[in-house]
C-alpha positions, 0 to 999 in steps of 0.5 A: 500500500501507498499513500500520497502527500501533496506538499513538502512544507512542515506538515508534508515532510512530517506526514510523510515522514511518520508514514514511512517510519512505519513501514509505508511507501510515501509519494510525496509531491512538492512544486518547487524548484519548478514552480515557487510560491510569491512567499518562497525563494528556497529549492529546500522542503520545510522552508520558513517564510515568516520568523525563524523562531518556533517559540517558547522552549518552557513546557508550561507554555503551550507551544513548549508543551507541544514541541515536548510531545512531538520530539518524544514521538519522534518528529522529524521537524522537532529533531531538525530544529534541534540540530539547526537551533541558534542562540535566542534565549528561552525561545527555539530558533533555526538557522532557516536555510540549515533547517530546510537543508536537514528536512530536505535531507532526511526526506531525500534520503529515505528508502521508503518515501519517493519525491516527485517534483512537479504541480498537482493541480487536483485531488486524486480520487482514489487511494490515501492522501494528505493534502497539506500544500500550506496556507500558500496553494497554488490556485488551480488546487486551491479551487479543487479544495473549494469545490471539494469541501463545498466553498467552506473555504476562509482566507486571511493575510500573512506578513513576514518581517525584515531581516537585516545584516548584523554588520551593519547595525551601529552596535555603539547604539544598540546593545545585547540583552535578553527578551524582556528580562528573560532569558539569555542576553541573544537580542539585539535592543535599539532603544528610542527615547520619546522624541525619536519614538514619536517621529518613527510612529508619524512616519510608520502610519503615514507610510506607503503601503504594497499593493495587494494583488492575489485575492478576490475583489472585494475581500480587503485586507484580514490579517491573523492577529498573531501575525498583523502587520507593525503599521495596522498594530500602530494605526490602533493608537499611538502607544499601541506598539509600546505595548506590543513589539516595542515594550521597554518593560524590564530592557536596560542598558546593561552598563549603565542601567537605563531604561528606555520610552520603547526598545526594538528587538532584532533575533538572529536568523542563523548560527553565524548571526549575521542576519537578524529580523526585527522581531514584531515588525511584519510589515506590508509597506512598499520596500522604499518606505521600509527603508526609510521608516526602518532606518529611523530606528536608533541603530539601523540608520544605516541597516542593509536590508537582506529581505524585506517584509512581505504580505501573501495570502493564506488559506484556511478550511472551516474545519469544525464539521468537515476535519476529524480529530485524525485530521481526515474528512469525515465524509471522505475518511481516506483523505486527510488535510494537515498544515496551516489550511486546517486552522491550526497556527503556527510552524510547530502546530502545523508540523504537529497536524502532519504528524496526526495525519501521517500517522493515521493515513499510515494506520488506515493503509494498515488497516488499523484503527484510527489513534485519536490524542487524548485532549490532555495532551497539547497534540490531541487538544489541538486537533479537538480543537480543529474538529469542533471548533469553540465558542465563536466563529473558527479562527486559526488558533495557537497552541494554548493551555485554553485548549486542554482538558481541565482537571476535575479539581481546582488547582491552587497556587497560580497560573504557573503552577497550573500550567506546570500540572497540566505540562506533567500530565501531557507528558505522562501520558505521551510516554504511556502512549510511547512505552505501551507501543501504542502509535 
């Protein structure tokens, strides 16, 4: 039996990576080199389009928990961002390109899974498959994907970040410390008194902005929260960024102990820390204006830019109702979808939904029962989440401790406390699951 996965993105090359660790013969197909995406510039898989950093590394944060799970599962893109992780204090962070190179890597050279190089632009009717071409899929199969699922298609917009040369930015400006008082001192800090703050501001709202071209007329621009764009974050109120990207909050110079009206903060990029983004500062303005907006930052005047901010399109499924906790369509259980276009948010949750899908799709061409998460841990809560929805209208979600299962009695002593409980139990329970040789 063979199964097909459309898309060597996080999601993909995890799918496909869980299918054939258990024995099942993968056809993974992926467009680029021929074709790329307006967000994708690398020939590798698993490219990072946005920031490079997957976040938080503490368990008692919902995405530390999730990467916790995955790695004892036996992620392949846990296991690649371990080997190519650069220093970003309490966060984990890759060196981009090394990260792609080790995915591409490892896919390439599996005996089991078979890349082919080429655009679908459709559904294969028969056999097992996962869909999991990114937030970013080409047209023509985004169509199929609307005609398939009945039109419950969403959309939003995505904004990445500059990245600048480190040896370029005026060090007798800026100054190393860590992230809001947190962590190893890895970031880069560009302090503004409220004088230059207040002109940079003027300048960000008033700036030129890109024009948008691939959506359909009359949608306008609906950016995901966890990733709006720095200039539609300041255009809320003048201290909008104070409070956000831009909080001084426990940054001081560390020789002289100053503290500051606002702090930008730059993150490195790669292990040689020669490239830094701006943390936060997604931006859709044209790349003109990024530059001279930018370089009124106390430090970057004179800043090359080695990527500017851009704006794409992301595509999500109204997941609730049409998605199993297994990832596949209820009414059609051999296809499967993973990634960003079921809901989940972020690189790691979407790595996370291609390793409940691969694994699955691997169980059906197994014939074996479908393995459902349980929802007290972070993995199984996600994918709840993704089949049942909450409260309001389906928006792509994080992962949070808001997802998991509560514990039948209150937990005393604080939110800390709470979260380190439920972190335990996640963890307890996936080493049941891992010793008992249930997956």
């Amino acid at each position: 039996m063979e199964i097909t996965v459309l898309g060597a993105g996080l999601a993909g090359c995890e799918a496909a990576w869980q299918a054939a660790k258990r024995g099942i013969r993968v056809k993974l197909y992926e467009m680029k080199p021929k074709k790329k995406t307006p967000a994708h510039s690398y020939n590798g898989y698993g490219e990072l389009v946005c920031s490079n950093s997957l976040r938080g590394s503490d368990v008692t944060q919902g995405v530390g928990l999730l990467k916790e799970e995955m790695r004892r599962i036996g992620s392949l893109i846990m296991e690649a961002a371990d080997a190519t992780a650069v220093a970003a204090g309490g966060c984990l962070a890759v060196d981009r390109y090394a990260f792609s190179d080790y995915i591409t890597a490892k896919i390439k050279e599996c005996p089991l899974i078979e890349v082919v190089e080429e655009e679908v632009t459709h559904i294969p009717e028969e056999g097992i498959c996962v869909v999991a071409t990114g937030p970013l899929t080409s047209d023509a199969l985004a169509v199929k994907i609307s005609e398939l699922v009945g039109g419950k298609k969403l959309s939003f917009f995505d904004a990445a970040a500059p990245i600048v040369d480190f040896s370029t930015v005026d060090m007798t400006k800026a100054f190393f410390a860590s992230r809001y008082d947190k962590g190893t001192p890895d970031y880069i800090n560009c302090p503004m008194t409220e004088e230059e703050y207040k002109a940079f501001y003027n300048a960000l709202i008033t700036a030129e902005q890109a024009q948008l071209h691939d959506f359909e007329e009359g949608e306008g621009l609906k950016v995901f929260e966890g990733c709006i764009p720095v200039e539609v974050m300041a255009s809320r109120g003048e201290d909008t960024l104070r409070y956000g990207p831009m909080k001084p909050v426990g940054i001081h110079h560390p020789e002289t102990g100053e503290g500051y009206y606002a702090v930008v903060q730059l993150r490195r990029e790669n292990e040689e820390g020669t490239m830094f983004n701006i943390v936060g500062f997604q931006t859709h303005l044209t790349f003109p204006e990024q530059r001279r907006v930018f370089r009124m930052i106390p430090g970057l005047e004179n800043a090359d830019f080695l990527r500017y901010g851009v704006m794409h399109r992301n595509t999500f499924l109204n997941s609730p109702g049409l998605l199993s906790r297994e990832y596949s369509m209820l009414s059609r259980p051999w296809l499967y979808f993973a990634g960003q276009m079921t809901g989940v948010e972020g690189y790691v949750e979407s790595a996370a939904s291609g390793l409940v899908a691969g694994l699955n799709a691997a169980r059906r061409a197994m014939e074996k029962e479908p393995y459902i998460f349980p929802d007290t841990m972070m993995i199984g809560a996600m994918a709840r989440y993704v089949s049942e929805g909450g409260e309001a209208d389906f928006q792509p979600m994080n992962a949070n401790f808001g997802l998991v299962a509560r514990h039948t009695e209150k937990i005393k002593g604080g939110k800390k406390v709470r979260y380190q409980f439920y972190a335990d139990r996640a963890l307890a329970e996936t080493d049941r699951i891992i010793n008992n040789e249930e997956l």
